[in-house]
N, CA, C and O of each residue as an XYZ file, in Angstrom:
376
protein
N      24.707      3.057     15.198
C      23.492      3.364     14.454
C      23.277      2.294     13.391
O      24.115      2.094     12.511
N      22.103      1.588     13.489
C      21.946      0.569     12.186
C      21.143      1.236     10.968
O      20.146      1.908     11.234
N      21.498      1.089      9.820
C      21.155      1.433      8.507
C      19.892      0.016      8.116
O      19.424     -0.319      7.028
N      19.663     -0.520      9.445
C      18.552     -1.258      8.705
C      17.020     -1.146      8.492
O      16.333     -0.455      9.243
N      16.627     -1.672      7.703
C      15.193     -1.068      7.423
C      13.938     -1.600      8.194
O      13.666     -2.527      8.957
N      13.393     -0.669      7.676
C      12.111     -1.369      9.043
C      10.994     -0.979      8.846
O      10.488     -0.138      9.588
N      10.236     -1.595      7.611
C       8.963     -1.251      7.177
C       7.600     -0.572      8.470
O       7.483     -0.676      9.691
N       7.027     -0.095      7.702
C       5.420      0.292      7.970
C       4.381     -0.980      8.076
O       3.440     -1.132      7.297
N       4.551     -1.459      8.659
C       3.021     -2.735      8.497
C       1.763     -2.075      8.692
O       1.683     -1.233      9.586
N       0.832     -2.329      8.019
C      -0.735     -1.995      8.362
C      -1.467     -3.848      8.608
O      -1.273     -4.627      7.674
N      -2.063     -4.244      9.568
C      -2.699     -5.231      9.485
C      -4.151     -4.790      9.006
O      -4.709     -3.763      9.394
N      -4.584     -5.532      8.280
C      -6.284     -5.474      7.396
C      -6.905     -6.412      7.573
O      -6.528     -7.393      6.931
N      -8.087     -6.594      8.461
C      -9.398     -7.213      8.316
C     -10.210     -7.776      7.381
O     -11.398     -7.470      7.283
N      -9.665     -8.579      6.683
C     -10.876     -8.773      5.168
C     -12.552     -8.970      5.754
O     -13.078     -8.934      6.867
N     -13.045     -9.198      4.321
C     -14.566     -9.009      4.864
C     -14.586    -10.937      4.810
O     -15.666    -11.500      4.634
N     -13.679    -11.512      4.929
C     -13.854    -12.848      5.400
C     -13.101    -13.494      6.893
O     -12.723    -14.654      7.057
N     -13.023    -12.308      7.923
C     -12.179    -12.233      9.035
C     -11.458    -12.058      9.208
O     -11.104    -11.539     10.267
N     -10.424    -12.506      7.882
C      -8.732    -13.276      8.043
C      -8.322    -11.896      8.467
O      -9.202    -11.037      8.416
N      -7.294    -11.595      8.821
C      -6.072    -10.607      8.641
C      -4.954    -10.850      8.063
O      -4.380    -11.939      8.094
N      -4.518     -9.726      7.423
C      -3.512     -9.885      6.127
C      -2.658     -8.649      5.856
O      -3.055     -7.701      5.178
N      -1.415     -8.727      6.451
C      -0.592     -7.725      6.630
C       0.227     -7.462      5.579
O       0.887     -8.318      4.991
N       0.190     -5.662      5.184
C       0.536     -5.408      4.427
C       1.789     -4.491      4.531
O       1.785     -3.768      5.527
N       2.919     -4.372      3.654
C       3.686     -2.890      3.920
C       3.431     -1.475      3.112
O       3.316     -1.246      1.907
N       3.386     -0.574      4.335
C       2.873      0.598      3.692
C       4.349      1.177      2.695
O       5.507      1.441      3.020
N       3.716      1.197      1.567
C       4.751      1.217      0.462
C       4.908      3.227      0.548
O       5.928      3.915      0.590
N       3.446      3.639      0.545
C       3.299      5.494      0.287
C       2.274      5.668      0.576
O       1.353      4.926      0.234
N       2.127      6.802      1.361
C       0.961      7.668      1.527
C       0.841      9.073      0.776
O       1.575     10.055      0.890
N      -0.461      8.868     -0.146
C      -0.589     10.125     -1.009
C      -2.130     10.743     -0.737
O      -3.130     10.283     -0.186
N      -1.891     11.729     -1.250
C      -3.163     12.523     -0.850
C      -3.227     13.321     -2.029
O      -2.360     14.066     -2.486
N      -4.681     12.999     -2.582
C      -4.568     13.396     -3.759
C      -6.385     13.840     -3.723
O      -7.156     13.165     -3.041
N      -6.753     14.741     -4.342
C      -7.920     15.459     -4.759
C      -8.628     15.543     -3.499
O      -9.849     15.447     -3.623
N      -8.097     15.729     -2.061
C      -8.291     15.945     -0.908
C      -9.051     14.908      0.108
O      -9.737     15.137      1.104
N      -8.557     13.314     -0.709
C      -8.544     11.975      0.235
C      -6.959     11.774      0.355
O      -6.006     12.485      0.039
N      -7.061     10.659      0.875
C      -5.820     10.079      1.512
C      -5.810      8.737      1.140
O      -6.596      8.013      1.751
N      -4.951      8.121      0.090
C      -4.620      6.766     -0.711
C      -3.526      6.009     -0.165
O      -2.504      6.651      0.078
N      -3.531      4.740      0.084
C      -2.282      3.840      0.984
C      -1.985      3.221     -0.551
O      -2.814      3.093     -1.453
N      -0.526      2.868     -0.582
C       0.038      2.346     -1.526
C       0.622      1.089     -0.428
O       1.480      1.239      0.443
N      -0.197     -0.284     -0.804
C       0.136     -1.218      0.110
C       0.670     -2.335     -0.865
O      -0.037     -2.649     -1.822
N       1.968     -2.991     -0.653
C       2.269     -4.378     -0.871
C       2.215     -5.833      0.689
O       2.618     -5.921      1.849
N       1.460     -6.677     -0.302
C       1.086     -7.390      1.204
C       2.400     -8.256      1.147
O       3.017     -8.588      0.135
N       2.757     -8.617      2.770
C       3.661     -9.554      3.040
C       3.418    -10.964      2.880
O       2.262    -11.292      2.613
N       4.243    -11.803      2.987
C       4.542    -13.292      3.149
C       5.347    -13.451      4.314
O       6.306    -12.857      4.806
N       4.572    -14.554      4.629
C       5.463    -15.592      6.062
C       7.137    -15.598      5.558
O       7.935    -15.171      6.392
N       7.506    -15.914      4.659
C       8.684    -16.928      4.002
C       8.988    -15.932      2.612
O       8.260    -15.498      1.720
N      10.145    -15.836      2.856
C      10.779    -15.213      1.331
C      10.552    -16.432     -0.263
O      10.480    -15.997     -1.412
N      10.495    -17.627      0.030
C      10.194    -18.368     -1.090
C       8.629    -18.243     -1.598
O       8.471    -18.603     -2.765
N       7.352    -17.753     -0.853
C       6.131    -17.619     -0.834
C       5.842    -16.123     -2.068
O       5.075    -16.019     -3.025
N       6.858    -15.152     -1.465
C       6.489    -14.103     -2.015
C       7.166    -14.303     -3.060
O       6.876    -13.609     -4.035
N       8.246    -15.283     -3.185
C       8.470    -14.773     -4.909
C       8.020    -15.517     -5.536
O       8.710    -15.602     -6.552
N       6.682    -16.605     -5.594
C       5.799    -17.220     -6.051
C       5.084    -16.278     -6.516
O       5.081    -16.054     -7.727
N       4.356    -15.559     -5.659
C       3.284    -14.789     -6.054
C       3.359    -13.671     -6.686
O       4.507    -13.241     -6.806
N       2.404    -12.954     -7.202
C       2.658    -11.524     -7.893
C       2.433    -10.669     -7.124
O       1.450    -10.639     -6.384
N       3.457     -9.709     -7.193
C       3.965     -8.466     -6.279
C       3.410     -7.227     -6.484
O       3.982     -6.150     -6.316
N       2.155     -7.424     -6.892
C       1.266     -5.967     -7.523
C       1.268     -5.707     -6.173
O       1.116     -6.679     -5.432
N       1.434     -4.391     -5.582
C       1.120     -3.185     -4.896
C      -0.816     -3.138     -5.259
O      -1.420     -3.423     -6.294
N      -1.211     -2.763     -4.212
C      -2.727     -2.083     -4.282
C      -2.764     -0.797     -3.817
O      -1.861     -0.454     -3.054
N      -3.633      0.003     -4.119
C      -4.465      1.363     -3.827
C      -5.473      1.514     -2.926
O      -6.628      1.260     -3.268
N      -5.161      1.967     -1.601
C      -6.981      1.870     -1.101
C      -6.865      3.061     -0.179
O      -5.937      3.557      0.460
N      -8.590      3.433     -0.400
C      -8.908      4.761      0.055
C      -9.141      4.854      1.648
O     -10.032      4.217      2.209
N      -8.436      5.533      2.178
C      -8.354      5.653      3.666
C      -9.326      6.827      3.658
O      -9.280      7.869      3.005
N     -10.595      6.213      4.925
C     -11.599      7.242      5.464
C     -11.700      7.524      7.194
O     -12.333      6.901      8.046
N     -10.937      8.547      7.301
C     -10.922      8.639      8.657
C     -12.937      8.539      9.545
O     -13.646      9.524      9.341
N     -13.258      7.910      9.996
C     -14.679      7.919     10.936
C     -14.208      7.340     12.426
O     -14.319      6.205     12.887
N     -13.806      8.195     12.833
C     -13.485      7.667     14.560
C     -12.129      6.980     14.033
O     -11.121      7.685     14.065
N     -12.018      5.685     13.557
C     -10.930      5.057     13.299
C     -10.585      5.333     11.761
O     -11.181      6.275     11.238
N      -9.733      4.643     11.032
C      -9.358      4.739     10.081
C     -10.100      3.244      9.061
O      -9.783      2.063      9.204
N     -10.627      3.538      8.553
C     -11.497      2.449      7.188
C     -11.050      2.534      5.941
O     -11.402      3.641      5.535
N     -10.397      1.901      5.011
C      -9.781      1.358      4.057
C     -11.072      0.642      3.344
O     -11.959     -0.027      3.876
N     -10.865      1.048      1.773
C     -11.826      0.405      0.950
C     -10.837      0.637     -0.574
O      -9.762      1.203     -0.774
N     -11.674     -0.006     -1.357
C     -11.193     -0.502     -2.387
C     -11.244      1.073     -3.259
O     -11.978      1.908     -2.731
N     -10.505      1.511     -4.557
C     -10.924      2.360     -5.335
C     -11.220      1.839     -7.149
O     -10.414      1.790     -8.078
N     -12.560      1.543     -7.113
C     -13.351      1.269     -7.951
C     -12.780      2.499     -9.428
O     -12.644      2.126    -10.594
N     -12.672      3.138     -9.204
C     -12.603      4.195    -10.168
C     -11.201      4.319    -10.797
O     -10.193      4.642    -10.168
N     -11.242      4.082    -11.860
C      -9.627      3.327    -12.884
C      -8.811      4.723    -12.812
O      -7.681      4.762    -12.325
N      -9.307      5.594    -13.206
C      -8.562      7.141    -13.608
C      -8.043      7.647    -12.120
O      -7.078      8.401    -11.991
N      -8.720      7.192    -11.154
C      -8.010      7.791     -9.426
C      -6.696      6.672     -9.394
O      -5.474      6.799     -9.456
N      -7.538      5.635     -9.276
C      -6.302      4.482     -9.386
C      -4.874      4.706    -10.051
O      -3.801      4.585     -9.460
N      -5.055      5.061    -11.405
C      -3.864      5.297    -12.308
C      -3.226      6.367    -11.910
O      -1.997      6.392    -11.979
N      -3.925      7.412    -11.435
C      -2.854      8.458    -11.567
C      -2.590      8.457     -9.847
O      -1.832      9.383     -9.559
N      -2.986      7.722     -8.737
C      -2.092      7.398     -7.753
C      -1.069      6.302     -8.238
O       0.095      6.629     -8.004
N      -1.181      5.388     -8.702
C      -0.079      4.628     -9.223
C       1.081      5.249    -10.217
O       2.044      4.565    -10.562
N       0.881      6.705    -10.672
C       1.695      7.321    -11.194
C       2.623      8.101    -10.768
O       3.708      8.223    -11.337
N       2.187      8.881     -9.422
C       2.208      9.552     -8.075
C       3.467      8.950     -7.660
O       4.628      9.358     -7.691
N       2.650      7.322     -7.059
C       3.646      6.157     -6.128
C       4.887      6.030     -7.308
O       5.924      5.667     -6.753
N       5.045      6.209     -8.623
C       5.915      5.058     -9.431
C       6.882      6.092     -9.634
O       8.059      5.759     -9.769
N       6.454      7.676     -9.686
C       7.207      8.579    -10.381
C       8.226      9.139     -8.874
O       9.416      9.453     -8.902
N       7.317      9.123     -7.668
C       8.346      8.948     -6.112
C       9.338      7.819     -5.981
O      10.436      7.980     -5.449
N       8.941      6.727     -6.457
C      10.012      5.322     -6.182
C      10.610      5.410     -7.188
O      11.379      4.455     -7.294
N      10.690      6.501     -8.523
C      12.095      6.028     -9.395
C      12.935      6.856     -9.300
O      14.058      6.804     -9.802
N      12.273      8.105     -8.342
C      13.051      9.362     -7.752
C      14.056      9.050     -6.965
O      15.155      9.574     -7.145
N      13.796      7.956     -5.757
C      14.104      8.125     -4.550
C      15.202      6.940     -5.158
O      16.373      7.184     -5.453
N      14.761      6.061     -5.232
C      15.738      4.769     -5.909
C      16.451      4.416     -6.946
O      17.022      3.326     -6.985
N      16.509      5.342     -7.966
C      16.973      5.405     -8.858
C      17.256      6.711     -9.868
O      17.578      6.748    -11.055
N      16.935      8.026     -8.645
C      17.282      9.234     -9.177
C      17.976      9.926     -9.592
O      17.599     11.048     -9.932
């Protein structure tokens, strides 16, 4: 049995074609939507620790498929980022 890990990828469509794969960090559901807690990947471990490792928030709308959009609204935002932060200091450091 291997103890190794093996993320969630979501690939995302930007509205400039590219695709840009992310790992699904948490799925929360909160005031009766459904919020992805995504950190995006890098090709190369030297790339990502260049860059900043902010995690994003985005609102999953089921219509036939699943559609992802941004959450404009600071107070949904925060208190899913409170949700995601207060589960990851549980699980990892509880």
């Amino acid at each position: 049995m291997s103890d190794e890990y093996l993320p969630d990828i979501l690939t995302l469509c930007g509205e400039d074609g590219k695709n840009t794969e992310f790992e699904v960090l948490d799925i929360i559901e909160y005031q009766g939507e459904k919020y992805y807690v995504l950190l995006k990947r890098f090709e190369d471990s030297l790339t990502a620790l260049k860059s900043s490792a902010d995690y994003i928030v985005l609102k999953a709308v089921q219509n036939g498929e699943e559609t992802f959009f941004g959450v404009p609204e600071h107070d949904i935002t925060s208190a899913i980022s409170e949700i995601f932060e207060e589960r990851y200091n549980a699980e990892f450091y509880g």
